[in-house]
C-alpha positions as CSV (number, residue, x, y, z in Angstrom):
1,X,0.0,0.0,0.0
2,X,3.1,2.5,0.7
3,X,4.1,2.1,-2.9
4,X,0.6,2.5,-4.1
5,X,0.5,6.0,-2.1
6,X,3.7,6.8,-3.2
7,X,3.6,6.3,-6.8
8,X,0.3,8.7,-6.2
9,X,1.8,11.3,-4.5
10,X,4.7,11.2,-7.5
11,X,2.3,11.4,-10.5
12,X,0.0,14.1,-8.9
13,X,3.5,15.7,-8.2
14,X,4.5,15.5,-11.4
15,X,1.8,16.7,-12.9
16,X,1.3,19.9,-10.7
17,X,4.9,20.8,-11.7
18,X,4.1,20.4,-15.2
19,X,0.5,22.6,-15.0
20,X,3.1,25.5,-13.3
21,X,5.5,25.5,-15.7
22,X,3.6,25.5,-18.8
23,X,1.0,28.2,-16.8
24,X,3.7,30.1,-16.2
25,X,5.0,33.5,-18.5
26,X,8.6,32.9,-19.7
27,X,8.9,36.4,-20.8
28,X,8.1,37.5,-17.4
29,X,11.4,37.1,-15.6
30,X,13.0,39.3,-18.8
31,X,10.6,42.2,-18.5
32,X,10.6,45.6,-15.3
33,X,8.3,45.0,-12.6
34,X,8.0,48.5,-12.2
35,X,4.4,49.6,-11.1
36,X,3.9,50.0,-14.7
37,X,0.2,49.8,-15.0
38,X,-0.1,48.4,-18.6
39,X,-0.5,51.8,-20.6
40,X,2.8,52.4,-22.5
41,X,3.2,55.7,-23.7
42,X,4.5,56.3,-27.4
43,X,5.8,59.1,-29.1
44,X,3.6,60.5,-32.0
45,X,5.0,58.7,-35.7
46,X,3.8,62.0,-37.5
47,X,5.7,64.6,-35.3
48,X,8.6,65.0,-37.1
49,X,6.9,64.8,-40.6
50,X,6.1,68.3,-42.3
51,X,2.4,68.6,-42.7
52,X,2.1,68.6,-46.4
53,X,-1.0,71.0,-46.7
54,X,0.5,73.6,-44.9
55,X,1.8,75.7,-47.7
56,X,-0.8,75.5,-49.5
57,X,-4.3,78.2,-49.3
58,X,-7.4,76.9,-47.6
59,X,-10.0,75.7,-50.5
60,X,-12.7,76.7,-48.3
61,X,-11.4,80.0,-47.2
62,X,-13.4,81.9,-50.2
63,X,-16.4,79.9,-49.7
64,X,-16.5,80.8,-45.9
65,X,-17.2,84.4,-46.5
66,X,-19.8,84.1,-48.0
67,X,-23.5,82.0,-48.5
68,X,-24.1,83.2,-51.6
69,X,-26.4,86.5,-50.9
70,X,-27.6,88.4,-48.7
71,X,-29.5,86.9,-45.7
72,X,-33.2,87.3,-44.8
73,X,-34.4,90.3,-42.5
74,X,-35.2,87.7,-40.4
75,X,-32.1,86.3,-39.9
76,X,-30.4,89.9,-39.5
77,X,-28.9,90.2,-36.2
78,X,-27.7,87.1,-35.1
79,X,-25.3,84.2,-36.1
80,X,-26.6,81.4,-38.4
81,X,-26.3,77.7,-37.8
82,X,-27.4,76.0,-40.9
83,X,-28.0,72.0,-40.7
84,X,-28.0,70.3,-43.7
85,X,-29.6,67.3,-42.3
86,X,-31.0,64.2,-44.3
87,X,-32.8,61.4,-41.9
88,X,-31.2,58.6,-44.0
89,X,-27.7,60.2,-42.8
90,X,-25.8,58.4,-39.6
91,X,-23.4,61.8,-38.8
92,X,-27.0,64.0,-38.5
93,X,-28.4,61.2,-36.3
94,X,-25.3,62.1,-34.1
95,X,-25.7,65.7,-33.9
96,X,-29.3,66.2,-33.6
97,X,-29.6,65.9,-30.6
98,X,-26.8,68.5,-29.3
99,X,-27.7,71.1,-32.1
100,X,-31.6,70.4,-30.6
101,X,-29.9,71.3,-27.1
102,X,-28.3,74.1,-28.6
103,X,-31.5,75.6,-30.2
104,X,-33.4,75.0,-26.7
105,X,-30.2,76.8,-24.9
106,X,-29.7,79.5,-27.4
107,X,-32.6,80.3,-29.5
108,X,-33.0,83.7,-28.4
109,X,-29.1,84.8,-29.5
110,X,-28.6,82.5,-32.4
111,X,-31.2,81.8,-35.4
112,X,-30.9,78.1,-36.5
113,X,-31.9,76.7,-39.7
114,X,-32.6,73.0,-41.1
115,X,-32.4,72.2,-44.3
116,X,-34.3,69.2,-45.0
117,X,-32.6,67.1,-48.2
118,X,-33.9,63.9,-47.4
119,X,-36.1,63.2,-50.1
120,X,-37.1,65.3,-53.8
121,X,-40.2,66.1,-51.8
122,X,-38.7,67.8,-49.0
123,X,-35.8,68.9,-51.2
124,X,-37.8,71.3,-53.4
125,X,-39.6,72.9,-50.4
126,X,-36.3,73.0,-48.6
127,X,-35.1,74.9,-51.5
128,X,-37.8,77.3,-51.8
129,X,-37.7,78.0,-48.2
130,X,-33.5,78.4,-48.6
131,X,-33.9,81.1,-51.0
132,X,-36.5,83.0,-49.2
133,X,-34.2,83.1,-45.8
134,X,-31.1,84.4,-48.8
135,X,-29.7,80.2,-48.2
136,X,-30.3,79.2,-51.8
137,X,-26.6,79.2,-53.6
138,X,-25.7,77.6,-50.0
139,X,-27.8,75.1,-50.2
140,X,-27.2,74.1,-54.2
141,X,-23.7,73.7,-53.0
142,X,-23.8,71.4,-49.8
143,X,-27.0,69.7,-50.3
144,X,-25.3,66.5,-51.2
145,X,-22.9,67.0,-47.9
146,X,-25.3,65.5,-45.1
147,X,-24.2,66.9,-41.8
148,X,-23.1,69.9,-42.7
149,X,-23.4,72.7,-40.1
150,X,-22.7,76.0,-40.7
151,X,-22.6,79.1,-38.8
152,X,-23.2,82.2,-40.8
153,X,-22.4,86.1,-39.2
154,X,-24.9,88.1,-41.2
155,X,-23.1,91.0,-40.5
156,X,-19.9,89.7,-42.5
157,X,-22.7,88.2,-45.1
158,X,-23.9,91.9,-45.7
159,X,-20.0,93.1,-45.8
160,X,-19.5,91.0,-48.3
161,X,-22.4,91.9,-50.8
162,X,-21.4,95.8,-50.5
């Protein structure tokens, strides 16, 4: 029976050795056990790299004066924000809700205007209700350019059109 209990006590042995060593992290003994706690911080690839549209003009920068006209009388007075917003569109899902925030917040200082381009239905009355508010070149160019948001200064609309 001794030789029964010891021939047990070697095999479970045995195996118990074997389950640590091949648990066990051979890398570990070669890496700092510093309190490191997992996050390693890199240096930025790009840092050193000249940004490559630095020298050259912003293709917006003429568009951004301007929306095309003057702006409505109704919209004299305060800044624009302009939402071209299409249902179908994932980024105007996004910012709905924070530009509906914003209106709630601010809609005594700031005028805020959705264009509708979901459908050709809503489209042509989006467009007819574009040029009325002085929106209508604006909106022929970004109406394919779902969450778009603008923010228009009449006053620098109005210096422009002098």
């Amino acid at each position: 029976m001794k030789i029964q209990d010891f021939s047990r006590l070697a095999i479970v042995s045995i195996l118990s050795l074997g389950a640590v060593v091949s648990c066990s992290n051979p890398d570990a003994a070669k890496t700092n056990t510093s309190t490191n706690t997992g996050t390693e911080v890199k240096a930025n690839p790009c840092a050193s790299k000249v940004n490559p549209c630095a020298s050259r003009a912003n293709p917006c920068a003429a568009k951004a004066k301007s929306v095309g006209g003057p702006l409505a009388k109704e919209l004299q007075g305060n800044p624009v924000v302009v939402d071209v917003f299409a249902s179908w569109c994932p980024g105007c899902k996004n910012i709905a809700p924070t530009l509906s925030q914003l209106k709630q917040e601010y809609s005594d200082k700031v005028n805020f205007v959705v264009l509708d381009v979901t459908e050709q239905a809503k489209l042509q009355a989006t467009a007819t209700t574009a040029k009325k508010l002085g929106l209508g070149q604006f909106l022929e160019a970004t109406k394919s350019q779902t969450s778009t948001v603008a923010i228009v200064d009449p006053a620098t609309v109005s210096d422009v059109q002098k």
